[in-house]
C-alpha positions in Angstrom: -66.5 88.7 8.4 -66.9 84.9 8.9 -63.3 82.9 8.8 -62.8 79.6 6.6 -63.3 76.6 8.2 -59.9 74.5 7.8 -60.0 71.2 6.0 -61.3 67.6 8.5 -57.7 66.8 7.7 -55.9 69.8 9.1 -54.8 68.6 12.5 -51.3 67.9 11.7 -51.3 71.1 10.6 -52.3 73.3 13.7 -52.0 72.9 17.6 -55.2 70.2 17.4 -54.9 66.5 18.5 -56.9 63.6 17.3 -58.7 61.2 19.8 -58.5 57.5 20.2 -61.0 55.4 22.2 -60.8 52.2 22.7 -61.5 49.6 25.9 -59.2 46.7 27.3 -59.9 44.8 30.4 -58.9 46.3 33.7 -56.5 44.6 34.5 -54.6 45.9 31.5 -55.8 49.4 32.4 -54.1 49.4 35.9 -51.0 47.8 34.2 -50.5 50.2 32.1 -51.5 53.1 34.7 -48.7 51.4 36.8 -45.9 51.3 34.1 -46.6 55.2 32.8 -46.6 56.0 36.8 -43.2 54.5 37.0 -41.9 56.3 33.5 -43.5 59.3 35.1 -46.1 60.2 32.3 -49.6 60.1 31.7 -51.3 57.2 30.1 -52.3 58.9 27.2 -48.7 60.2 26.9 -47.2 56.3 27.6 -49.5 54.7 24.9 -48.8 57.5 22.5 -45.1 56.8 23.1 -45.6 52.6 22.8 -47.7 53.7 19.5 -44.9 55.8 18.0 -42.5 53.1 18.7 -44.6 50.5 16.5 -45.4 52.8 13.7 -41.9 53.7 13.6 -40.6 50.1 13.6 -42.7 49.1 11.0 -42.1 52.2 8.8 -45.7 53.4 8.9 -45.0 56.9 10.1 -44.7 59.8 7.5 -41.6 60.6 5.3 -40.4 56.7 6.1 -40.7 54.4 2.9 -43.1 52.0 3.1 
């Protein structure tokens, strides 16, 4: 028996992650590689935190009003 194929949208609802690409100069790479270093997390994990922190500020992030 073949399983249902979730909805495009469902990755908030399961264990799944979405991906972001995007390119900066170097020099902003290896900044930012030296600053999650010293936090003592990943890249991914430090821009995902500086994200949050935006989104949050400016009320963009579910269940905050607009």
């Amino acid at each position: 028996m073949k399983r249902p194929q979730p909805p495009e949208d469902s990755a908030s609802q399961t264990n799944r992650t979405a991906t972001i690409g995007f390119r900066v100069e170097p020099h902003v790479k290896e900044a930012a590689e030296r600053a999650a270093a010293k936090d003592r997390r990943s890249l991914s994990s430090l821009l995902e935190k500086i994200l949050m922190e935006f989104l949050a500020a400016q009320r963009l992030l579910p269940g905050q009003d607009a």
